[in-house]
Structure formats: C-alpha cells, structure tokens
BALOBA-1460 file (C-alpha; in Angstrom, 3 decimals):
// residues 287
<rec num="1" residu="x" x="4.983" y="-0.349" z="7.965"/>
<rec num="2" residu="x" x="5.750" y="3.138" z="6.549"/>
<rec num="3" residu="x" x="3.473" y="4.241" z="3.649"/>
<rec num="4" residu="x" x="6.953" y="4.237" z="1.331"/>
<rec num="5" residu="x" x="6.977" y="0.417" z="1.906"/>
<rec num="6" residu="x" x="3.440" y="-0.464" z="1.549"/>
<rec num="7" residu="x" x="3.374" y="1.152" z="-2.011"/>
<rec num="8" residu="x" x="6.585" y="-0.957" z="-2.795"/>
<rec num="9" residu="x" x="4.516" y="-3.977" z="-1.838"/>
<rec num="10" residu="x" x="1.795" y="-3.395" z="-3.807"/>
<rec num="11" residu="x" x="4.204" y="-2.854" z="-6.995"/>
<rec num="12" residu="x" x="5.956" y="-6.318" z="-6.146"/>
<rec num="13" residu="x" x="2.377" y="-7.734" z="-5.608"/>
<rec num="14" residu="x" x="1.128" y="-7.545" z="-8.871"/>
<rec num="15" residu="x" x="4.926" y="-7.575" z="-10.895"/>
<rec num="16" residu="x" x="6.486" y="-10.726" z="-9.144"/>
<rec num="17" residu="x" x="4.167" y="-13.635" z="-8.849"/>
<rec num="18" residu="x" x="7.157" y="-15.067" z="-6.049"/>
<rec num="19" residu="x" x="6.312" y="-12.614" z="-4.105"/>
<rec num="20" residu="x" x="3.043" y="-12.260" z="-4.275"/>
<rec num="21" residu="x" x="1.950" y="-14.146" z="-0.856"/>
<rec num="22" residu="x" x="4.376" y="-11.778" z="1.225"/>
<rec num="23" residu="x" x="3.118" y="-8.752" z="-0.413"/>
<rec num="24" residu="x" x="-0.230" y="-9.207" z="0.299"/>
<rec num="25" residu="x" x="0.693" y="-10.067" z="3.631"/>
<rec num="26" residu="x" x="2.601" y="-6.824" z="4.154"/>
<rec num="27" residu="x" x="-0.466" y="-4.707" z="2.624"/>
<rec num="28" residu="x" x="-3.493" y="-7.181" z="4.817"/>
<rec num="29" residu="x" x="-1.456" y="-5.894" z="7.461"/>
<rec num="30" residu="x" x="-0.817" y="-2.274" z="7.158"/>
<rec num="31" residu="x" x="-5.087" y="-2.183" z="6.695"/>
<rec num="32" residu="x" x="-5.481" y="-4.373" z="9.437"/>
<rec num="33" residu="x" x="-2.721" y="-4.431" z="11.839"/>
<rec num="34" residu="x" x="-2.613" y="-8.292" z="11.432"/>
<rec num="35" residu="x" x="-3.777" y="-9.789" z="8.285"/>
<rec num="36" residu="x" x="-6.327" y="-11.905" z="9.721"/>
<rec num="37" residu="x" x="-9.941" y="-12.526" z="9.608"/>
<rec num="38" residu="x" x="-11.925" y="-11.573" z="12.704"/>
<rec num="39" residu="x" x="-15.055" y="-12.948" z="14.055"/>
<rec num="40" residu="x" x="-18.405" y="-12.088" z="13.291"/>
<rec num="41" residu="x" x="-18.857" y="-9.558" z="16.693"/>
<rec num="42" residu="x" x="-17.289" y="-6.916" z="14.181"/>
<rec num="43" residu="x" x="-13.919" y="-5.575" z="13.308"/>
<rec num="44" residu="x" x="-12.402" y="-5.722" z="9.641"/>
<rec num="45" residu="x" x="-12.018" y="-8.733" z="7.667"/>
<rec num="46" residu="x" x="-8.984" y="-9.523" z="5.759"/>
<rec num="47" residu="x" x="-10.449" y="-9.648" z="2.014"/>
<rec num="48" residu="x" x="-8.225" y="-12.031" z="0.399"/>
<rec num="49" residu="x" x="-8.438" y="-14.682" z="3.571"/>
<rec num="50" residu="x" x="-12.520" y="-14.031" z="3.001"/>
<rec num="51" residu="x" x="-12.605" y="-14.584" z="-0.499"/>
<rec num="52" residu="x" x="-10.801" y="-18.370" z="0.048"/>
<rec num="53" residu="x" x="-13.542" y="-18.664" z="3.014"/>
<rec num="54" residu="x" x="-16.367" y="-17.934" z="0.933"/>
<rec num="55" residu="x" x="-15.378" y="-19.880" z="-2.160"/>
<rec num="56" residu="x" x="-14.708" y="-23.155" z="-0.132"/>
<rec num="57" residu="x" x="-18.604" y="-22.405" z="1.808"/>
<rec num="58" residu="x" x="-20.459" y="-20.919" z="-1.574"/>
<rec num="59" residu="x" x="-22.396" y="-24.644" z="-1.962"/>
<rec num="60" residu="x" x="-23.804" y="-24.614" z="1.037"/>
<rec num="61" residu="x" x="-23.686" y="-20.704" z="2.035"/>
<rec num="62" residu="x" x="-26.236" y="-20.410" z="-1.421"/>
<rec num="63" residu="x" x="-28.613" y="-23.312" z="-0.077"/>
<rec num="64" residu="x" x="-29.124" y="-21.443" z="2.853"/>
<rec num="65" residu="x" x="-29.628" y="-18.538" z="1.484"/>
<rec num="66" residu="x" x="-32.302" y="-20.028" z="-0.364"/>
<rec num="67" residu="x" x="-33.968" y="-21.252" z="2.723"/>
<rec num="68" residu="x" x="-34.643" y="-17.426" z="3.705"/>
<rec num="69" residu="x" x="-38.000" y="-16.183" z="4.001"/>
<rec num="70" residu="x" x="-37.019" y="-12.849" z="1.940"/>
<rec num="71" residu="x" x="-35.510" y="-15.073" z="-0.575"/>
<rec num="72" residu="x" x="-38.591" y="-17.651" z="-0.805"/>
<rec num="73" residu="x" x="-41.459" y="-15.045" z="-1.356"/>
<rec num="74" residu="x" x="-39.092" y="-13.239" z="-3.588"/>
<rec num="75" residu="x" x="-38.896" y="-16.567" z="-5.957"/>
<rec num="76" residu="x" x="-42.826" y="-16.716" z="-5.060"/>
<rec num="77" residu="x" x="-43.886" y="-13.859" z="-6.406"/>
<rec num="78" residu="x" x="-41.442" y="-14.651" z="-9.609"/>
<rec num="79" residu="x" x="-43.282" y="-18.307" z="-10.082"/>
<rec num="80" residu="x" x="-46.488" y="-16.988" z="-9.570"/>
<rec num="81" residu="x" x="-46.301" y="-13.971" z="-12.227"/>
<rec num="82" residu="x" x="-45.435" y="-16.403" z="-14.381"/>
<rec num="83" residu="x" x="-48.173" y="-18.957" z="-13.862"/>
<rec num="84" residu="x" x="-50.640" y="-15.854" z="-14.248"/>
<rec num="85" residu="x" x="-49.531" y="-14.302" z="-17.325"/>
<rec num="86" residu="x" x="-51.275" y="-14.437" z="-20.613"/>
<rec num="87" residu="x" x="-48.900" y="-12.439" z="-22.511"/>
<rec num="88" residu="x" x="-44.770" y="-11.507" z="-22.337"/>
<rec num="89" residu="x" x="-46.284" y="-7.695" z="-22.140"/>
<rec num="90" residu="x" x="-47.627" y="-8.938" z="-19.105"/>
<rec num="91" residu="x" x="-45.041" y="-10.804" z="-17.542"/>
<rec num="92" residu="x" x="-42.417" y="-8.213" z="-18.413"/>
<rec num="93" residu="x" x="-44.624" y="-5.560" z="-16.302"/>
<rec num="94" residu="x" x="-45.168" y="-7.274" z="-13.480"/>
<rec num="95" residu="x" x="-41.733" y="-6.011" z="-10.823"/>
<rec num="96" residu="x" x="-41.930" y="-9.391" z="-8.592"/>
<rec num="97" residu="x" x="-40.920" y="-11.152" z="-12.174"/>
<rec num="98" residu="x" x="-38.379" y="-8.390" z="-13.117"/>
<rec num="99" residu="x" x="-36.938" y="-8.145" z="-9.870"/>
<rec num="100" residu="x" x="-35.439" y="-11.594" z="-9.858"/>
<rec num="101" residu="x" x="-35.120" y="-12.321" z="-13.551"/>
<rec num="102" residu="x" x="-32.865" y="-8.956" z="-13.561"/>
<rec num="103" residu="x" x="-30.858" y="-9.712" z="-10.138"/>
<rec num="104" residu="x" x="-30.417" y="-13.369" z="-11.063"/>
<rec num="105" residu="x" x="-28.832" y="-11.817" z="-14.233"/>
<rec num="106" residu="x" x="-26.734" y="-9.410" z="-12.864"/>
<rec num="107" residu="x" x="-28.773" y="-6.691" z="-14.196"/>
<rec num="108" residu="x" x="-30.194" y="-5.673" z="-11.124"/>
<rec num="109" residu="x" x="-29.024" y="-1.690" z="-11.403"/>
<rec num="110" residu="x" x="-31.668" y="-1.652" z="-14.318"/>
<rec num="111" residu="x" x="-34.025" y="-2.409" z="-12.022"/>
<rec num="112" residu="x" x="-34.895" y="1.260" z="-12.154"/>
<rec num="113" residu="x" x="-35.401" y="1.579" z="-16.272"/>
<rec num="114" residu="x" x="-38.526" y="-1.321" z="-16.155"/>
<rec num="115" residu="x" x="-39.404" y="0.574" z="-19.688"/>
<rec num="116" residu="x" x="-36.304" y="0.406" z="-21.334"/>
<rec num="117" residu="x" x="-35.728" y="-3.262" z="-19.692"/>
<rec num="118" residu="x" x="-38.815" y="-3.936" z="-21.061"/>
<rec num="119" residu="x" x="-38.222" y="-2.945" z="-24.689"/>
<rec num="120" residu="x" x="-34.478" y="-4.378" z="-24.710"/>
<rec num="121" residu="x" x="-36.387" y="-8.044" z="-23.584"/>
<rec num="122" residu="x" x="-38.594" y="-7.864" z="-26.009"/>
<rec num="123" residu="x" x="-36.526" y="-7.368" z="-28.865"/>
<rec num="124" residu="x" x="-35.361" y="-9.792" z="-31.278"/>
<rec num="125" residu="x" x="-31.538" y="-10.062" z="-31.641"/>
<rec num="126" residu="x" x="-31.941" y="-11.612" z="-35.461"/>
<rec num="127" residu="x" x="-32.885" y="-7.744" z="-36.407"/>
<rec num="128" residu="x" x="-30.284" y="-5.672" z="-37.534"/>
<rec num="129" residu="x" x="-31.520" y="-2.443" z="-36.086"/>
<rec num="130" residu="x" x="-32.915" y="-4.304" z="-32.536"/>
<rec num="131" residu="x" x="-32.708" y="-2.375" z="-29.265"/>
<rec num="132" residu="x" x="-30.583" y="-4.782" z="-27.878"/>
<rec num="133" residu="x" x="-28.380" y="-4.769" z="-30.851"/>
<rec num="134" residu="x" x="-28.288" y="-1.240" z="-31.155"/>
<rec num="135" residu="x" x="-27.422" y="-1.320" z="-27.017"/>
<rec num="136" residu="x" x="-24.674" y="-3.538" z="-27.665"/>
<rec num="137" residu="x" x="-24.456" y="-4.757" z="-24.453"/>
<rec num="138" residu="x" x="-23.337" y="-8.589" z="-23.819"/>
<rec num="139" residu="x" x="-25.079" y="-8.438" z="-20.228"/>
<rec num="140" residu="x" x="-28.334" y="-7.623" z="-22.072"/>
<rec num="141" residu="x" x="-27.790" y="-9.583" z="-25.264"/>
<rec num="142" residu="x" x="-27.019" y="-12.822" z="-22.670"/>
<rec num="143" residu="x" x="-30.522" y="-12.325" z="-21.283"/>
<rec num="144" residu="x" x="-32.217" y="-11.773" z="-24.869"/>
<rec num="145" residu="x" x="-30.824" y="-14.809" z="-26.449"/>
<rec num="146" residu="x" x="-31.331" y="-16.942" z="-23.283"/>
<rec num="147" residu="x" x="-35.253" y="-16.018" z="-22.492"/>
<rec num="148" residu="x" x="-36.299" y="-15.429" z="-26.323"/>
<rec num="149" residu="x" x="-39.331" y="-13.175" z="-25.383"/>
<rec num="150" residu="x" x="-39.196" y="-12.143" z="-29.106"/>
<rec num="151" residu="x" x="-39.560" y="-15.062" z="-30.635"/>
<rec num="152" residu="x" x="-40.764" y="-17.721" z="-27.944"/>
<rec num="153" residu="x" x="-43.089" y="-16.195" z="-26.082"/>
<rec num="154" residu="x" x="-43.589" y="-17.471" z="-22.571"/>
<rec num="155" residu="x" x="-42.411" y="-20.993" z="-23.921"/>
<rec num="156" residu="x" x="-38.673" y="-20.453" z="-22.182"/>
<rec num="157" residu="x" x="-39.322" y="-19.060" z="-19.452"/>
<rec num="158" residu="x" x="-42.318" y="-21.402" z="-18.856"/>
<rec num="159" residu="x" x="-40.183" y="-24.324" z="-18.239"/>
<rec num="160" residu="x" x="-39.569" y="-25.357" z="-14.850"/>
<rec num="161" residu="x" x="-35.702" y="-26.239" z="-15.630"/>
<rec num="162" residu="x" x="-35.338" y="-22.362" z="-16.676"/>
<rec num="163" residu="x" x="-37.290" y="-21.221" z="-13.605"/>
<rec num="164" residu="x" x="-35.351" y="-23.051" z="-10.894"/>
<rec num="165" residu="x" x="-31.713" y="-21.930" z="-12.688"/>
<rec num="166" residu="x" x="-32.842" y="-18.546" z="-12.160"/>
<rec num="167" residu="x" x="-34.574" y="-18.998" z="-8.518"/>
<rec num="168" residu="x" x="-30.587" y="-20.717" z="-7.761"/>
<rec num="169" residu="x" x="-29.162" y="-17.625" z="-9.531"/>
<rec num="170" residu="x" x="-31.216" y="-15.274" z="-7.859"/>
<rec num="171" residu="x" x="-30.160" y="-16.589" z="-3.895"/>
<rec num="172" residu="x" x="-26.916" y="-17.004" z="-5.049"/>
<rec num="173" residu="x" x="-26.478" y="-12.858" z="-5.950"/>
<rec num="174" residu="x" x="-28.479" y="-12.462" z="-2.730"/>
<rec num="175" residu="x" x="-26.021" y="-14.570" z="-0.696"/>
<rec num="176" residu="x" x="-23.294" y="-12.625" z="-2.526"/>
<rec num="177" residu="x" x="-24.560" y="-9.678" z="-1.286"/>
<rec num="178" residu="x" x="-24.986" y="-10.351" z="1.950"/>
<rec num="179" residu="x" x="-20.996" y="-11.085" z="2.109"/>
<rec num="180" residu="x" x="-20.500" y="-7.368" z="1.429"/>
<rec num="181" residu="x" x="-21.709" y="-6.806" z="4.740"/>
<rec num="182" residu="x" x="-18.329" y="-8.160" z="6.537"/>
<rec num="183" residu="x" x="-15.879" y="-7.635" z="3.143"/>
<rec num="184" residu="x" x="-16.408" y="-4.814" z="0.594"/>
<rec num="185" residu="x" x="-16.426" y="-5.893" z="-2.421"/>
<rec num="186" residu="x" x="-16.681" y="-9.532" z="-2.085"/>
<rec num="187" residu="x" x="-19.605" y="-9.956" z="-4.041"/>
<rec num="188" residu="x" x="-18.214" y="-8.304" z="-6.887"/>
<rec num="189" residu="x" x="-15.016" y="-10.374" z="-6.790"/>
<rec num="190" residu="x" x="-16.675" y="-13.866" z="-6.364"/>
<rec num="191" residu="x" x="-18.315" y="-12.767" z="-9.827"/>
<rec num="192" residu="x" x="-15.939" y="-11.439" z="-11.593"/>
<rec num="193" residu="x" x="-13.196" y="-14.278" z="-10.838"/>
<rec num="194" residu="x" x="-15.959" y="-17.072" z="-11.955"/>
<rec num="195" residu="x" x="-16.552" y="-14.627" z="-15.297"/>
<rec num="196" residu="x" x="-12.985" y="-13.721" z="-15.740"/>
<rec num="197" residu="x" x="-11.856" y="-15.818" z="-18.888"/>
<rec num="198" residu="x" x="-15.236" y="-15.138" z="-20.731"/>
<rec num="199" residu="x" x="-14.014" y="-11.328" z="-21.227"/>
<rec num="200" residu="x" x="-12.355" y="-10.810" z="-24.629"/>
<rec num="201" residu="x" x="-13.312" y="-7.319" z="-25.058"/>
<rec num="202" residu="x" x="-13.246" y="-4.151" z="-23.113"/>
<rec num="203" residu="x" x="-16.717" y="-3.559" z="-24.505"/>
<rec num="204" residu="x" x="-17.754" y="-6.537" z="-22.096"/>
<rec num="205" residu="x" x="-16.372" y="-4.699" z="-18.924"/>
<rec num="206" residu="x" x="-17.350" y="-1.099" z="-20.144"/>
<rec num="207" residu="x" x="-21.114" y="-2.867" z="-20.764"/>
<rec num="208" residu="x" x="-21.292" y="-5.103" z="-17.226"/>
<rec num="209" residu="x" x="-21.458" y="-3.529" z="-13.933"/>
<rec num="210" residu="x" x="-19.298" y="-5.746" z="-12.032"/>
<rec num="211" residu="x" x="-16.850" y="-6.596" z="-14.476"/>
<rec num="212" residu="x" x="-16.396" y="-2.079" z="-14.621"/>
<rec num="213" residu="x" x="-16.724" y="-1.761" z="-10.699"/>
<rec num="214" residu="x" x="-13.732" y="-4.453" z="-10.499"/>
<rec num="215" residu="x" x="-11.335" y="-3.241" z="-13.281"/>
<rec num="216" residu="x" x="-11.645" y="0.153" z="-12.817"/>
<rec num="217" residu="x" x="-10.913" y="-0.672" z="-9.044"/>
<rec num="218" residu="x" x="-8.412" y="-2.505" z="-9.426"/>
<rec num="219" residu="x" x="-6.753" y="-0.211" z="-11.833"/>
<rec num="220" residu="x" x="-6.834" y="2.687" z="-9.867"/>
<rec num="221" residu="x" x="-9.080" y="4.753" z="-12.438"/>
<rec num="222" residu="x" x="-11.865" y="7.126" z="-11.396"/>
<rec num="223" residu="x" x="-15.107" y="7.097" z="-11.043"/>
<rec num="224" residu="x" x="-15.326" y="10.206" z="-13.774"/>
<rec num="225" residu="x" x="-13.935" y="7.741" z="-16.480"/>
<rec num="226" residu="x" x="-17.924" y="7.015" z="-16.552"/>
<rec num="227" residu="x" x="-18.493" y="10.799" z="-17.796"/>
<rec num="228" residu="x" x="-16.144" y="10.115" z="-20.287"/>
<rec num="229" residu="x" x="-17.084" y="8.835" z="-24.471"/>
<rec num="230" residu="x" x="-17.304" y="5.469" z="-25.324"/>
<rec num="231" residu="x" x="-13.714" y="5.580" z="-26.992"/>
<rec num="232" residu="x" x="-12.373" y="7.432" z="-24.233"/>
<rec num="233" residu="x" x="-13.443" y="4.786" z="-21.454"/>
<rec num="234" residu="x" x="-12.047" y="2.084" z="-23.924"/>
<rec num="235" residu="x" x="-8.866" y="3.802" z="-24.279"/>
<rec num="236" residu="x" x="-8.448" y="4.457" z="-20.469"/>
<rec num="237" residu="x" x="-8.622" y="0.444" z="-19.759"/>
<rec num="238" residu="x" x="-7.222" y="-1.185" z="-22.949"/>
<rec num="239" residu="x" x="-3.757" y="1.414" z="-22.019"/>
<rec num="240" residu="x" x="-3.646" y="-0.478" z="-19.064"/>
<rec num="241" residu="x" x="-4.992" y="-3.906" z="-19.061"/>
<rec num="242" residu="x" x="-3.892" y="-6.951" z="-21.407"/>
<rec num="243" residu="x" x="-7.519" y="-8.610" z="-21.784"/>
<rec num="244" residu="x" x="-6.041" y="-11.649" z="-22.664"/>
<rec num="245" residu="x" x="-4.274" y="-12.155" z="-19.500"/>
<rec num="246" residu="x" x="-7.838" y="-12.647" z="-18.046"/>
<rec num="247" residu="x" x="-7.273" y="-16.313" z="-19.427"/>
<rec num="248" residu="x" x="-4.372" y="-17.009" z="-16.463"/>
<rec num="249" residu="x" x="-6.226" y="-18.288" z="-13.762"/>
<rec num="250" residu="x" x="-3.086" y="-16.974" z="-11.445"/>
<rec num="251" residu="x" x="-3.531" y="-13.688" z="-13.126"/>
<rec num="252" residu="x" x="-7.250" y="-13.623" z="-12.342"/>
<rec num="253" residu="x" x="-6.514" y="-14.650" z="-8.786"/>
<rec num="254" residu="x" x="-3.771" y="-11.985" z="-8.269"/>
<rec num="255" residu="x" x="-5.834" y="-9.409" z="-10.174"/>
<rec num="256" residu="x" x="-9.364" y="-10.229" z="-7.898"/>
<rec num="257" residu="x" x="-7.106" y="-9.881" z="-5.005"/>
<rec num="258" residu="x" x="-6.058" y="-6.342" z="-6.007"/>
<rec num="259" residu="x" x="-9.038" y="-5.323" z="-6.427"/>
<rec num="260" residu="x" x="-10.306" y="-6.781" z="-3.013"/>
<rec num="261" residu="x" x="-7.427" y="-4.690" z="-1.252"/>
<rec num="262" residu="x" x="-8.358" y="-1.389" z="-3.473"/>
<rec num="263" residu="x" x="-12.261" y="-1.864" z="-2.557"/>
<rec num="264" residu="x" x="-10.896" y="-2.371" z="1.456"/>
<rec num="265" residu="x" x="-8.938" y="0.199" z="1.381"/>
<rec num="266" residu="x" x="-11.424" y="2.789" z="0.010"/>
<rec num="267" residu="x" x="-13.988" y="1.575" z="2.551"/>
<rec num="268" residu="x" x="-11.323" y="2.789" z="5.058"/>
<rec num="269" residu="x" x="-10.414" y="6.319" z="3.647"/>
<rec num="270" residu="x" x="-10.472" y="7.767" z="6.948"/>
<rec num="271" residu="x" x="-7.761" y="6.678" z="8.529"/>
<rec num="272" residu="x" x="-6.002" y="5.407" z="5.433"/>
<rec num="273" residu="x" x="-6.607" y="8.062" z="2.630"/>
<rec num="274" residu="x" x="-2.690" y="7.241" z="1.226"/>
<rec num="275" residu="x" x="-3.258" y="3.634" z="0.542"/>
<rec num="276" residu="x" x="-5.721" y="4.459" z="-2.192"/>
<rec num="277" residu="x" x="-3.190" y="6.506" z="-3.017"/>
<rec num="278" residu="x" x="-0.564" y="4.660" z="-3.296"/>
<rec num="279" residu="x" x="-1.893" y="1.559" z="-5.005"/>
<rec num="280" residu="x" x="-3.966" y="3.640" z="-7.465"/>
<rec num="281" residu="x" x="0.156" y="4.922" z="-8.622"/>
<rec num="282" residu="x" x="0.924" y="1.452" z="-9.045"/>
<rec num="283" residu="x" x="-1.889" y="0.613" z="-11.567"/>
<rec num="284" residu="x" x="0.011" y="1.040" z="-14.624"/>
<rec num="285" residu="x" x="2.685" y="-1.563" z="-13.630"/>
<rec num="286" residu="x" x="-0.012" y="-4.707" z="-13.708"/>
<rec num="287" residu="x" x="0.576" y="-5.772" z="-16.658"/>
C-alpha cells in the first residue's frame, strides 16, 4: 500500500463507521505486512486483533497473574504493613504498602513523590483549602474519598473486603503490563476503554495518566502539549475531541483502536516514520 492510501484509510477509519473494519485492515497491514497476530517466538502483533484476545482471556489471564511469586510477596508485604501499623503516618511510609495501594490505583508514576503522596492521602476532601482539593485531580480525589485516611484512620483500609479489591487491582495492572511486552500500548487501552464513559471533563484526562497517554495518542498531539498551561493543554484537546462521544461504546471502540495503531506505529518509527505522520494529519477529522 502506498503511504497516499494508508493516510486515506486512516481518515475513512475514524469518519465512516462502514468502513471501519476494512480500514483497519488496510492500516494492520501496511504495519505488518498481514494484519495478523503472530505467535509468541516474536514478531509484531496486530494491536486491534490483541486487544479482542486479551479482553475475551482478562478473567483468567488476571488469576494467573495473581498466582506469581512477584505478585504474591508484593500483596505480602502490602498485608503485612498493614497488620503492623499503629498509625496512617506509619502505614503511608512504609513503600511495600504504597507500592501497591498506588499501582492498584493507577497512580503508580507517583510512586516517586512518597511525600507529596503522602500529604495528598492524608488530607481531608471536606476542607475547602485540602491538598487534594487544591490538586484537583479525580485520580487522587478517587483514592482520598475511597481510603478516608483523614477521617477513618486505618478503619478502611483495615477491612479485608478493601484489602483483597486492591490485591485483585494490583495483579490486574501487573497483568496489564505484562501485555505491553507483545502490544504497545495495550495496557493503556484495556484501561482506558473500561474508564471511557466515566470522563466528562478534559480535566479528568489532563489529571490521569492513561486517560492523557491515550488521547493525546490518539489525537496525534505532542508530547510538548505537557510543557504547555493548564488552559492551553485544555484548549489543545477540547478543539479536537467531543467528550461526550466517550459515552458511544462504538466510538470508544473505534477511538481505543486508533490509539492502539498510533502507539504501534510509533514503536516502529524506524522503518515507518510516515505513518505517525500521516495519522497524526488526520487527528482533527475524529470527531
């Protein structure tokens, strides 16, 4: 396929939902000769065919994952800092206990702020002028209303219920990740297309790692759109993304897919620096 047709099929892909099977067809194969998913031995994976795969195994791929020694001392070390503690200053400085409760959460990039991580757990949304109001971050706010360090104590997080959801959470980022490995970008997408209709607000995706790595893929914008203000970032998505389309599951679908191709095609900027290119041009006609 020339390069001319390949950027006409990724404009069809994502403005003609009749089309949309053929497209990414066309595109699977100009990235991988043949659209289709190879074995484990190595070799590229067709994203879109692996995102189907993993979805249909996720049940029991997460159970396994569980299973792992890595993953079992992991969830350990989590149980047993909270058995130990005497105080949520304690707990909240031990890094076996934030290194789950924040990857379970999807907050694992703040693995590497433990003070400010600290400070946003342990304050108390009801306060006007709270860190985590003051933040306003929904990722962070999710975590303070759920755990109530503030104004609980240990008693949440104390509760075995609350500590096997986030041991489940935890190997099921884990066995995300590990899908990254064969597909770029397949962790992200499995995320963001279970997440999709509880966006309402660019604020959500400027304040959530995933939700940014996957619409700023997927729109073609730069990774300098990060250096930018907090209006400017806001203006660069909201001109060219209808949030409320995120509540059309066959929008979701197409628009995960897009970004699956984007992330694929980036990961193989060697031989196909136009691609990028080319679908990156093509980002204002999504919606």
């Amino acid at each position: 396929m020339s390069l001319s047709g390949l950027g006409s099929n990724i404009l069809t892909l994502f403005t003609s939902s009749n089309s949309a099977v053929s497209a990414t067809t066309s595109i699977l194969n100009a990235i991988y000769g043949n659209g289709g998913v190879t074995g484990g031995g190595g070799g590229n994976t067709d994203p879109v065919a692996a995102l189907a795969i993993a979805e249909s195994t996720q049940t029991a791929g997460v159970a396994n994952e569980a299973k792992q020694p890595q993953v079992q001392t992991a969830v350990a070390g989590f149980q047993k800092a909270i058995a130990s503690a005497s105080s949520v200053t304690e707990l909240l400085q031990n890094p076996n206990f934030m290194n789950v409760l924040l990857t379970a959460n999807g907050m694992a990039d703040q693995a590497q702020y433990p003070a400010l991580a600290r400070q946003v757990l342990m304050s108390d949304p009801s306060v006007a002028n709270s860190l985590v109001n003051q933040l306003k971050n929904p990722s962070w706010m999710n975590m303070v209303t759920s755990y109530q360090f503030a104004t609980q104590g240990l008693a949440v997080i104390q509760n075995s219920s609350v500590q096997a959801t986030v041991a489940h959470a935890y190997a099921q980022v884990q066995w995300m990740n590990s899908l990254n490995q064969t597909t770029p970008g397949l962790a992200n997408a499995l995320s963001f297309k279970d997440a999709a209709s509880s966006i309402t607000s660019v604020d959500q995706i400027l304040g959530n790692a995933t939700f940014f790595t996957v619409v700023t893929t997927a729109l073609g914008l730069p990774e300098t759109i990060a250096n930018l203000d907090l209006s400017g970032e806001e203006q660069a998505v909201s001109s060219r993304l209808d949030i409320s389309k995120f509540q059309d599951p066959a929008f979701v679908q197409q628009f995960t897919q897009r970004y699956l191709i984007m992330a694929a095609s980036q990961a193989q900027s060697s031989s196909t620096t136009n691609l990028t290119s080319l679908a990156a041009q093509a980002s204002g006609l999504v919606v």
